[in-house]
C-alpha positions as CSV (number, residue, x, y, z in Angstrom):
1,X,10.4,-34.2,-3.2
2,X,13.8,-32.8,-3.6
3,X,13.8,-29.1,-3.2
4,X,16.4,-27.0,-4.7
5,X,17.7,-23.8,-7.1
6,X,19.4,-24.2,-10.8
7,X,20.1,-22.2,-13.4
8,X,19.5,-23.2,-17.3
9,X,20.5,-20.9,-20.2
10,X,18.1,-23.0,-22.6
11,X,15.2,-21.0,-23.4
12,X,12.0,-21.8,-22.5
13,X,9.4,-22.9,-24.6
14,X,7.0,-25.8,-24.6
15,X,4.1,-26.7,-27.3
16,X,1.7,-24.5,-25.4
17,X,3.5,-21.9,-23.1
18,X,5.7,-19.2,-24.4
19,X,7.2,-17.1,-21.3
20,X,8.2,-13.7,-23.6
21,X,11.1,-11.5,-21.8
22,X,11.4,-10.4,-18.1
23,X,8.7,-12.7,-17.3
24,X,8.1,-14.9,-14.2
25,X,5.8,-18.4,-14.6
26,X,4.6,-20.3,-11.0
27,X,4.1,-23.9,-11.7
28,X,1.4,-25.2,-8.9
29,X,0.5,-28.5,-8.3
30,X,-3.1,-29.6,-8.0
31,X,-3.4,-33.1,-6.0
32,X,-5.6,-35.9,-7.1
33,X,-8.4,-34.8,-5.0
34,X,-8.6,-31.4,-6.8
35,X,-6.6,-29.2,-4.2
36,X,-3.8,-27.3,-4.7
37,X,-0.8,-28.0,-2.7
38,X,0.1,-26.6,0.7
39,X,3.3,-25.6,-0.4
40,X,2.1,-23.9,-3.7
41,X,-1.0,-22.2,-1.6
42,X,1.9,-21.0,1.1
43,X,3.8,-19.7,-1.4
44,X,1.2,-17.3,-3.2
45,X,0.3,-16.0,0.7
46,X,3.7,-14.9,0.8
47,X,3.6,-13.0,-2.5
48,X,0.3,-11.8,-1.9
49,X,1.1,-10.2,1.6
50,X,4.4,-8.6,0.4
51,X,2.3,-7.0,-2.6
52,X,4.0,-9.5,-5.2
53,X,2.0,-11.4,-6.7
54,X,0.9,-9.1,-9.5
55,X,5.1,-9.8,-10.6
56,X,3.5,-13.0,-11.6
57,X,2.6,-13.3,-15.1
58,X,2.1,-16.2,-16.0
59,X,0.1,-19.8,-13.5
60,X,0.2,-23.4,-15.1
61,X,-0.8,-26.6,-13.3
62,X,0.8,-29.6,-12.7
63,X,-2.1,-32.0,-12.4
64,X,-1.0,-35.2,-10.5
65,X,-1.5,-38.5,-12.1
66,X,-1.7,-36.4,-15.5
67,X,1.9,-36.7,-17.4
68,X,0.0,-34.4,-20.2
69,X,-0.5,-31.4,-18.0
70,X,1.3,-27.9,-18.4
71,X,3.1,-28.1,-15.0
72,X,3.8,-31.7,-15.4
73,X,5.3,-31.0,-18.8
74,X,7.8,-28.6,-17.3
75,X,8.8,-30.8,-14.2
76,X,9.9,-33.0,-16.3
77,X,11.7,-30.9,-19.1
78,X,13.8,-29.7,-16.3
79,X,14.0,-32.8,-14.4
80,X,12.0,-31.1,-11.2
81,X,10.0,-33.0,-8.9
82,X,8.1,-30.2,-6.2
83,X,5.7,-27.7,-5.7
84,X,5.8,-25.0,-6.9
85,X,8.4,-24.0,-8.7
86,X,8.8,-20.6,-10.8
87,X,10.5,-19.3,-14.6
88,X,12.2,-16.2,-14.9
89,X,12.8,-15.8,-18.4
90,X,14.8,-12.3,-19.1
91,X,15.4,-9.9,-22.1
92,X,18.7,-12.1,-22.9
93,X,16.8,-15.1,-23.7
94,X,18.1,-17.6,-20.6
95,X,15.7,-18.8,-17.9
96,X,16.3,-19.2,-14.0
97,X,14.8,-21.6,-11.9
98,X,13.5,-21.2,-8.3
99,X,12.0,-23.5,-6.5
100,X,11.5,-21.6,-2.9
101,X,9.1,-18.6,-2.7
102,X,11.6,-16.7,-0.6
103,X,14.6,-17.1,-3.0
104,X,12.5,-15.8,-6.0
105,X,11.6,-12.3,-4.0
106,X,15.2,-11.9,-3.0
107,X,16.9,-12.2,-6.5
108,X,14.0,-11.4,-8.7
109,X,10.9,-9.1,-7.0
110,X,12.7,-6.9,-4.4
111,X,13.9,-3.8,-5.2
112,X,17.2,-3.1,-3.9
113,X,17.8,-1.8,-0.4
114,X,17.7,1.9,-0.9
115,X,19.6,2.6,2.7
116,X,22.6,3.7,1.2
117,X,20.6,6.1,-1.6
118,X,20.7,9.7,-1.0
119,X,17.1,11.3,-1.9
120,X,18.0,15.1,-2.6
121,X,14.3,16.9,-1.6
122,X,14.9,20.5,-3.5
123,X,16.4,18.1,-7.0
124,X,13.1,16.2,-6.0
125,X,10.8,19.1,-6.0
126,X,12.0,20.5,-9.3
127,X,11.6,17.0,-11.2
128,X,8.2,16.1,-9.7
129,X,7.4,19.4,-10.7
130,X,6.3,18.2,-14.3
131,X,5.5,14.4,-13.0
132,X,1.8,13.3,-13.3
133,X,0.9,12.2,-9.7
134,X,1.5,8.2,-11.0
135,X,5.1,8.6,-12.1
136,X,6.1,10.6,-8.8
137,X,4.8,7.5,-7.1
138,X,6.8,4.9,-9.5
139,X,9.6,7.0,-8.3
140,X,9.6,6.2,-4.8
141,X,9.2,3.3,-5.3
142,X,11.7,2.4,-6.7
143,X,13.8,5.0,-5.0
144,X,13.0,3.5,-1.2
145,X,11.3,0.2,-2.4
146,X,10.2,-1.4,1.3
147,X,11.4,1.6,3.7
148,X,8.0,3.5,1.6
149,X,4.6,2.9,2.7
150,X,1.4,4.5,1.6
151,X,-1.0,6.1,4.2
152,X,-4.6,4.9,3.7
153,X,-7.9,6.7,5.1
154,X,-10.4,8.5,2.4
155,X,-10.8,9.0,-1.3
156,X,-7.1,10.8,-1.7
157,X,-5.4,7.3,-0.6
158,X,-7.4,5.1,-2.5
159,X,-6.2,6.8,-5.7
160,X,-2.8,6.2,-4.4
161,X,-3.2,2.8,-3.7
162,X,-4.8,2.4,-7.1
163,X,-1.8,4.4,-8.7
164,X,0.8,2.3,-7.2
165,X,-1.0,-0.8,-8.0
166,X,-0.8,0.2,-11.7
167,X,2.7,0.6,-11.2
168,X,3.3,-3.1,-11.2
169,X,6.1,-2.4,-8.4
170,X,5.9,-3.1,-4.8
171,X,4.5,-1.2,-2.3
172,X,2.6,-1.8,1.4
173,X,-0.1,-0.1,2.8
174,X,-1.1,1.1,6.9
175,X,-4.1,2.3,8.0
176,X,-4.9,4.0,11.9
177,X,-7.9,2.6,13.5
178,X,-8.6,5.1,16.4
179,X,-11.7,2.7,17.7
180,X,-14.3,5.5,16.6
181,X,-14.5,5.1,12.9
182,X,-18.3,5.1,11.1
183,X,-18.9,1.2,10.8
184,X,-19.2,2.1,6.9
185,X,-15.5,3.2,6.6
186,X,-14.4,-0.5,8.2
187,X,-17.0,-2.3,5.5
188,X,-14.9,0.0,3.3
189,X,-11.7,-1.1,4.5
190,X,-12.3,-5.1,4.0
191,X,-13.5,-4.1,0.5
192,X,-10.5,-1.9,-0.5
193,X,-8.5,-5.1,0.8
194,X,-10.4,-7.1,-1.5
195,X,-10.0,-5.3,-4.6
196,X,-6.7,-4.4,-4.5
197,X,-5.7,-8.0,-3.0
198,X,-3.5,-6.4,-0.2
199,X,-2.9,-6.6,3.3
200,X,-3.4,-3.1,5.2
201,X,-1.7,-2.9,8.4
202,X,-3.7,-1.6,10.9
203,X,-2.6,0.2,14.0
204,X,-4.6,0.8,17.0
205,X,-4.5,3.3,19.8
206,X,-2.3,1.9,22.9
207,X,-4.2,0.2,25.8
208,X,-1.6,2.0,28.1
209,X,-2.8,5.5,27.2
210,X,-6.1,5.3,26.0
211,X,-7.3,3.5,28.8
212,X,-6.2,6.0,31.5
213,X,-7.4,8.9,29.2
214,X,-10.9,7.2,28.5
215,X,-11.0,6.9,32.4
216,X,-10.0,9.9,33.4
217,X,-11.8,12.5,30.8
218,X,-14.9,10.1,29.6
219,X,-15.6,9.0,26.1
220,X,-16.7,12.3,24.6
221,X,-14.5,15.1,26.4
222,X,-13.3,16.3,22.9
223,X,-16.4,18.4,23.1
224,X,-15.7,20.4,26.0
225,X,-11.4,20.2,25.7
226,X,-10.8,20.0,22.5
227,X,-9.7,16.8,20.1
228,X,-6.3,17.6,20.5
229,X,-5.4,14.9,23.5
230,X,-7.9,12.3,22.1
231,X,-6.1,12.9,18.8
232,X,-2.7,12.1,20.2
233,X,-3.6,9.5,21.6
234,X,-5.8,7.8,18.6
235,X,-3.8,8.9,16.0
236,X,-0.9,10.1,16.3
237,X,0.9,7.8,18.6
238,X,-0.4,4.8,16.2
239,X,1.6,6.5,13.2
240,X,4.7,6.6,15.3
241,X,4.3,2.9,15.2
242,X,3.0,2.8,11.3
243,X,6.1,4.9,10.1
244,X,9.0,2.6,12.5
245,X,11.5,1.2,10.2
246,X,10.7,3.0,6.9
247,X,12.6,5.8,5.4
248,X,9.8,7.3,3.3
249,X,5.6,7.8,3.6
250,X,3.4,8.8,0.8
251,X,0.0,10.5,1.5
252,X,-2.8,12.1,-0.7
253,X,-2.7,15.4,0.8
254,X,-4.0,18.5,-1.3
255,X,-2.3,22.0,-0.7
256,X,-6.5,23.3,-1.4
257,X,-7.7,20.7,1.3
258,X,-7.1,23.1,4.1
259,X,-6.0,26.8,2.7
260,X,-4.4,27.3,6.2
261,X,-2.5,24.8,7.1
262,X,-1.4,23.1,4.0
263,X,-1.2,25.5,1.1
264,X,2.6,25.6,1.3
265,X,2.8,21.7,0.9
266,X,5.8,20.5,-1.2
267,X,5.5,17.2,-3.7
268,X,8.3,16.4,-0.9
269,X,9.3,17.2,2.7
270,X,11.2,16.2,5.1
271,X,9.2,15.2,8.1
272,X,10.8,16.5,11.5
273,X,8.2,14.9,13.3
274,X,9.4,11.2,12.5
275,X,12.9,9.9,12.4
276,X,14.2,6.9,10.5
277,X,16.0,4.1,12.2
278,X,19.7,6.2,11.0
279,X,17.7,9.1,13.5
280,X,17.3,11.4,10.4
281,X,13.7,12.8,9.4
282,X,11.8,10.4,7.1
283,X,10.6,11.7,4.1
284,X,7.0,12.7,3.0
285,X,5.6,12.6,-0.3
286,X,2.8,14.0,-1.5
287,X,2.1,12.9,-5.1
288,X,-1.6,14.3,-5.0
289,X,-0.5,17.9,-3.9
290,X,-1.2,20.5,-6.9
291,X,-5.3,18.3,-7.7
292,X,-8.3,19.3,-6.6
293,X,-11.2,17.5,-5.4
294,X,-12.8,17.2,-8.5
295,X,-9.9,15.6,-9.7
296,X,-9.7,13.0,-7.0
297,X,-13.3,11.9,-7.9
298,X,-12.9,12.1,-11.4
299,X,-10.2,9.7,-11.5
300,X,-11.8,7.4,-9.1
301,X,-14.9,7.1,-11.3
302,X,-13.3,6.6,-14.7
303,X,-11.2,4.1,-13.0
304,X,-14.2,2.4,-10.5
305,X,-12.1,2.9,-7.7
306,X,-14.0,1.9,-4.6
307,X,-15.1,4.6,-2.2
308,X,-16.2,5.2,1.1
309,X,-20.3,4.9,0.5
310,X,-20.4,7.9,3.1
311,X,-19.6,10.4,0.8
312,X,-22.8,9.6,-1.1
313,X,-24.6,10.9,2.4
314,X,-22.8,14.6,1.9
315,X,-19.8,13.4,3.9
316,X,-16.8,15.2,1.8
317,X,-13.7,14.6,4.5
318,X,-14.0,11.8,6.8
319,X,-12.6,10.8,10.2
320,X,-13.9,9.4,13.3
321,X,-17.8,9.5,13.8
322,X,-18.2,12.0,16.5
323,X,-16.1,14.3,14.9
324,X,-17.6,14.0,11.5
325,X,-20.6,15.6,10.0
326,X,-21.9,16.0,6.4
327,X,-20.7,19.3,5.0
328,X,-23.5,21.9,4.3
329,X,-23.9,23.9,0.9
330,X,-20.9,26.0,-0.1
331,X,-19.0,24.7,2.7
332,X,-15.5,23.9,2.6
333,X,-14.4,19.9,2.8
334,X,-12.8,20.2,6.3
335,X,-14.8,22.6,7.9
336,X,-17.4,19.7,8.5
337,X,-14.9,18.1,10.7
338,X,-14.4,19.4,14.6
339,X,-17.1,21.7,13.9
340,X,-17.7,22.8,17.2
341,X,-14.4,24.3,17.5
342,X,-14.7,27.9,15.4
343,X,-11.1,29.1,16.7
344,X,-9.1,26.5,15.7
345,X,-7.5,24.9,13.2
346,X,-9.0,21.8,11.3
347,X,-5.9,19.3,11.9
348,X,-5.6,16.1,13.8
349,X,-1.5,16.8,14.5
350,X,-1.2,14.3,11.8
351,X,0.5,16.4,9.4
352,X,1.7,19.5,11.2
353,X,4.7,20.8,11.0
């Protein structure tokens, strides 16, 4: 096969397939015993994993040994022998041609570097102001494209995930596994994966530090000291490593999820806690600020978003399973977590200030 990139400024349209503007068509090829090519299956991987392949609209076949097939069709209207190749048709009515994956996402799917684009957070503020929580995420997105990722835990960051999703723009996901998470919210994890059809990054606590902590204080010392240390360790120094090389981070905090601590939230922030490769603070958004928890789980029913099944057991904010309980009647949604600690307040050192 030879492998290669043209451009055309015929239009494209064949007895069966129209590809209407600012669309993109994959052509796969399917081999005589049935399977799809390696190179076509590669391919989709790499849009899959980079959040891309819902940027393809259209998938026809070429079916090997069957000159009548869609894909075969289209190799030879454009004199192409491989697999795959792709079709961007755009608004002017001319078509491009890629025949590598890699190619395609640079030209067509990524959104421009946004290193050189100033993000004023007080102009921010006063815009998001009157955004619905979906268009302050299509925002950043666009605004930082890949320097954004979206924080993933509980019911808040589903929503987001969902949001962006609908957003049809790209967007990656991480998630902190501290090693002490209910077994339901990692069943939850694979099936948040599968619905979505993402990759979550997952970062784990450090060998280096957990190890001598674990060995030195035991496994539950958070009881008698505090969760503070075993915090930092599990959590915090895992997002130092989440956030390294992005510029912005989107989470689904709620200024009325913890009246003390984060009832002066902004829509966005500057986060002193976390520099960006340029050494200046990266930025925080918080699309979810100004809705309440009714809210959250009204959206995620009406949209069968899936949740962690833990909430259906009276859990209402969730974290690691020692330091979780089911909230009692009237209580509010944090107070269920470090219980056992009346005096202080209910953060991990996540998002303090």
């Amino acid at each position: 096969m030879v492998f290669g990139q043209f451009s055309t400024s015929r239009p494209f349209r064949t007895s069966q397939v129209i590809v209407t503007p600012m669309s993109i068509l994959m052509v796969k090829k399917i081999l005589l015993d049935g399977s799809t090519c390696g190179k076509c299956t590669q391919a989709e991987e790499i849009l899959r994993k980079r959040n891309l392949w819902n940027r393809i609209d259209t998938v026809v076949y070429a079916e090997e040994g069957n000159a009548e097939s869609e894909g075969m069709k289209l190799a030879a209207e454009y004199e192409i022998d491989l697999a795959p190749f792709f079709i961007v048709k755009d608004e002017e009515g001319s078509d491009r041609l890629y025949t590598r994956v890699l190619e395609l996402i640079k030209k067509e799917l990524e959104v421009p570097s946004s290193g050189t684009l100033a993000f004023n957070i007080a102009a921010a503020n006063i815009k998001y102001e009157s955004f619905a929580p979906g268009k302050i995420l299509a925002d950043v997105q666009d605004t930082f494209g890949d320097e954004l990722i979206l924080a993933f835990s509980g019911a808040e960051d589903v929503v987001l995930i969902d949001l962006a999703a609908k957003n049809g723009k790209p967007f990656s996901v991480f998630c902190l596994d501290t090693g002490r998470l209910h077994n339901e919210t990692y069943v939850y994890l694979d099936t948040v994966r599968d619905h979505f059809g993402i990759n979550i990054d997952i970062f784990t606590p450090s060998p280096t530090l957990l190890e001598p902590f674990v060995k030195e204080k035991g496994f539950n010392s958070f009881y008698r000291d505090g969760h503070s240390k075993c915090c930092g360790i599990r959590k915090v120094e895992p997002l130092n490593r989440a956030l390294k090389g992005r510029r912005a981070w989107a989470t689904g905090l709620r200024r009325d999820q913890s009246p003390t601590t984060r009832s002066d939230l902004k829509h966005a922030e500057y986060d002193e806690g976390h520099l960006n490769d340029a050494g200046k603070p990266l930025i925080k958004i918080n699309p979810l600020l100004d809705w309440t928890s009714p809210q959250v789980w009204d959206y995620i029913r009406k949209n069968n978003v899936p949740y962690n099944p833990l909430h259906d057991s009276g859990f209402q904010s969730i974290g690691c399973q020692p330091c979780t309980r089911p909230s009692r009647p009237g209580e509010h949604e944090r107070a269920a977590r470090w219980w056992w600690e009346n005096d202080t307040e209910p953060e991990c050192g996540l998002h303090l200030k």
